[in-house]
C-alpha positions, -999 to +999 in steps of 0.1 A: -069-091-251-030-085-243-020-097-209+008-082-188+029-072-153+031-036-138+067-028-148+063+005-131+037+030-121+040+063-108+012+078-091+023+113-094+033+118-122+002+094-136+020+070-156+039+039-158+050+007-188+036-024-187+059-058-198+035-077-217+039-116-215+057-116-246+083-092-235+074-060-251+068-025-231+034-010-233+029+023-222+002+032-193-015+064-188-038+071-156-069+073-178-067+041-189-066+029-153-100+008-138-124+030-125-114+042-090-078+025-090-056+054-086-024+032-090-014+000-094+015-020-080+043-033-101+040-071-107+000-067-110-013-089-139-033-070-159-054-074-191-055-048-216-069-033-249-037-018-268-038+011-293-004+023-315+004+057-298+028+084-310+057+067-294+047+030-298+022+007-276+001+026-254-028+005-230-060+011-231-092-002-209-069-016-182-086-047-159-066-062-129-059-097-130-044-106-099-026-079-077+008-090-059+003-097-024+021-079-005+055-087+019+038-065+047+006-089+044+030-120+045+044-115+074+016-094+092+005-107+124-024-132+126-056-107+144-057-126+178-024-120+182-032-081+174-060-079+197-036-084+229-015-059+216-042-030+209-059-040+243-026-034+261-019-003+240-048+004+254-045+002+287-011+021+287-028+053+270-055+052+299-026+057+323-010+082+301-041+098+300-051+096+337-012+113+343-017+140+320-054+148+337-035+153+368-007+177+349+018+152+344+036+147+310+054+113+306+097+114+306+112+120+274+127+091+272+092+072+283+075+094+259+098+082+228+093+044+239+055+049+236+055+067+202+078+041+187+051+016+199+021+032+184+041+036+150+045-001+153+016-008+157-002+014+135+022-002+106+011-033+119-023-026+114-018-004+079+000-034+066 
C-alpha cells in the first residue's frame, strides 16, 4: 500500500490531497477517513489503498501512520507545574465566588485580568 503526508484537509468542506512519498497528489474524501477520525492534520503519515477517480488519484481505506505532534504539546507545561496553577485558580474563584454571594461583582478591570487567566489556562490545558 501507497504511503503519504496530509497535504491538506478541510473538515468542512470534507476533503483534502495527500502528497504521496513519491511526490504525487492523491485526492482524500471524508469517507475514506478511519473510522471515527473526523479530520486529520496536515503532515500525518498515512497509508492508503488508491483507486483512479474521475479527476485522477483518489484514496481509499485510509490508516494513520504517525500523526504530527503538535507545537502546543511541545511546549505545554509539564502537569506538576499545572496543578499549582489550577489550585490557585482555584482559590481565586472561591473569593470571587464568596464576593458575588455577598452582591459584589469584581472591577472591570479585575474582571478582565481573571478572564484572560482562565483563557490561559484553559489553552493550556486544551493544548
Amino acid at each position: 500500500m501507497p504511503t503519504g503526508k496530509v497535504r491538506f484537509y478541510d473538515e468542512e468542506k470534507g476533503f483534502g490531497f495527500i502528497t504521496t512519498d513519491d511526490g504525487q497528489d492523491v485526492f482524500l474524501h471524508a469517507t475514506a477517513l478511519p473510522q471515527g477520525a473526523t479530520t486529520l492534520k496536515p503532515g500525518s503519515r498515512l497509508e492508503f489503498g488508491v483507486a483512479d477517480g474521475k479527476r485522477g488519484l483518489q484514496a481509499l481505506s485510509v490508516r494513520v501512520l504517525e500523526a504530527p505532534v503538535s507545537l502546543a504539546k511541545r511546549s505545554r507545561k509539564p502537569a506538576d507545574d499545572m496543578a499549582v496553577i489550577v489550585e490557585d485558580l482555584v482559590k481565586l474563584l472561591d473569593g470571587i465566588g464568596a464576593d458575588l454571594r455577598h452582591g459584589r461583582y469584581p472591577s472591570s478591570s479585575h474582571a478582565k485580568k481573571i478572564a484572560a487567566v482562565l483563557r490561559k489556562v484553559a489553552d493550556d490545558l486544551d493544548a
